[in-house]
C-alpha positions in Angstrom: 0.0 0.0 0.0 1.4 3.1 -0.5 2.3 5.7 2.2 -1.1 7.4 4.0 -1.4 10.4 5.4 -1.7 10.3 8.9 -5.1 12.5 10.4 -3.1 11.9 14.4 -1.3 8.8 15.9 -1.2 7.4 19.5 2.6 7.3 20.5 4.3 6.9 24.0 6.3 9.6 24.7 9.3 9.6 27.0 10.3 13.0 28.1 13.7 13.2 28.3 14.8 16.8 29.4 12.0 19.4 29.3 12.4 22.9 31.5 8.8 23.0 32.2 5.9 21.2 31.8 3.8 19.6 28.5 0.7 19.4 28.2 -2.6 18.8 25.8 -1.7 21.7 22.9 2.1 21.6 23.0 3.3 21.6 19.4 7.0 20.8 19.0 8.7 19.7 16.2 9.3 16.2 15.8 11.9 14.3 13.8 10.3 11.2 11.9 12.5 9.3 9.4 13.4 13.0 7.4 10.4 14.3 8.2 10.5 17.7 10.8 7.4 18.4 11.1 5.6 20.5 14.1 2.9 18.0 15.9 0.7 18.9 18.7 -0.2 17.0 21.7 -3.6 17.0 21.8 -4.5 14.7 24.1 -2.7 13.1 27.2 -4.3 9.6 27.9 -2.0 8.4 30.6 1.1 8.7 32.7 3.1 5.4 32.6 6.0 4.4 34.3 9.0 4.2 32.4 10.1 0.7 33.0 6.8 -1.7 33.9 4.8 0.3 31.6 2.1 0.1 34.0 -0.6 3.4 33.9 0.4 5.5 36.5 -2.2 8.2 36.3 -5.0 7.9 33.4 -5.4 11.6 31.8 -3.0 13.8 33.4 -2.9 16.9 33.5 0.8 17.0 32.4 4.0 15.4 31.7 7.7 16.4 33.0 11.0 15.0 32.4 11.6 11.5 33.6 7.8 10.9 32.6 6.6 8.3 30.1 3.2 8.5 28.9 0.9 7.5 25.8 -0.6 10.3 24.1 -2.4 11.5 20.8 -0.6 13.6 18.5 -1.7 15.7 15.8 0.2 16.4 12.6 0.5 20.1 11.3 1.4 18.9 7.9 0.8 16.0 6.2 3.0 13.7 7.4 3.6 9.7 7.3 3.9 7.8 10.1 3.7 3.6 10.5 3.1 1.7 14.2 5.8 1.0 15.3 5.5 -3.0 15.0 4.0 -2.5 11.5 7.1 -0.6 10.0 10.0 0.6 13.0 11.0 3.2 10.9 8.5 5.4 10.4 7.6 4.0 14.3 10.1 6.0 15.8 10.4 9.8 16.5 12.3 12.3 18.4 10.6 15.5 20.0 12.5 18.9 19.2 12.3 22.0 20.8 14.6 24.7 22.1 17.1 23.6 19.4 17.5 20.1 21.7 15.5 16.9 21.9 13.1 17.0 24.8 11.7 13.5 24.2 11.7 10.5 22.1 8.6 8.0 20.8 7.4 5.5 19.1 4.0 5.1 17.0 1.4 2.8 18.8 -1.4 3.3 16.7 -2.1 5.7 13.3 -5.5 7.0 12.5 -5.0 7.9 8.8 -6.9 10.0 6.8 -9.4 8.7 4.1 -7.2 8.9 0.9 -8.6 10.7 -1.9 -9.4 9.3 -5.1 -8.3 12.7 -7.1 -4.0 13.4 -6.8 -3.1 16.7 -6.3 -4.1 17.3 -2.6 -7.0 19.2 -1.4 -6.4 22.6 -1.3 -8.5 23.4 -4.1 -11.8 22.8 -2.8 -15.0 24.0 -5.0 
């Protein structure tokens, strides 16, 4: 099948060394394969602990370094991502912000967007 466009993906997030806190609506940039593209956490689901990856705290409130948790990100661009058990490349991801990486990921689940029968995008819409 050929490379989807993903609408948002599930990822868990480890937070490696953030100043402040993150929460729902922060929109860093994240590496993906070659992609650097600016995603936005839209939803925390929970707060897991690092190495048991047992749920911690279900929808916090934030996330601080040392934290792992599962949340649903939000693409700004179009932008391919895999699971990643499906495809480990496109499964992995690095969080970038402040001209350092804050946290790394990898792709649970991907929620992709219907593809269009028409090429050529859909900015033209009439």
């Amino acid at each position: 099948t050929p490379p989807a466009e993903a609408a948002n993906f599930t990822a868990q997030v480890i937070i490696l060394n953030h100043p402040g806190q993150i929460s729902a609506g922060y929109t860093p940039v994240l590496d993906c394969h070659t992609a650097h593209i600016a995603c936005k956490f839209t939803q925390l689901k929970e707060k897991i602990d690092r190495r048991s990856g047992k749920v911690v705290e279900e929808g916090p409130k934030f996330v601080k370094s040392g934290d792992a948790c599962i949340a649903v990100l939000e693409p700004s661009k179009p932008m391919c991502v895999e699971s990643f058990t499906e495809f480990p490349p496109l499964g992995r991801f690095a969080v970038r912000d402040m001209r350092q990486t804050v946290a790394v990921g990898v792709v649970k689940a991907v929620e992709f967007k219907a593809a269009d029968s028409k090429k050529g995008g859909k900015k033209g819409k009439k």
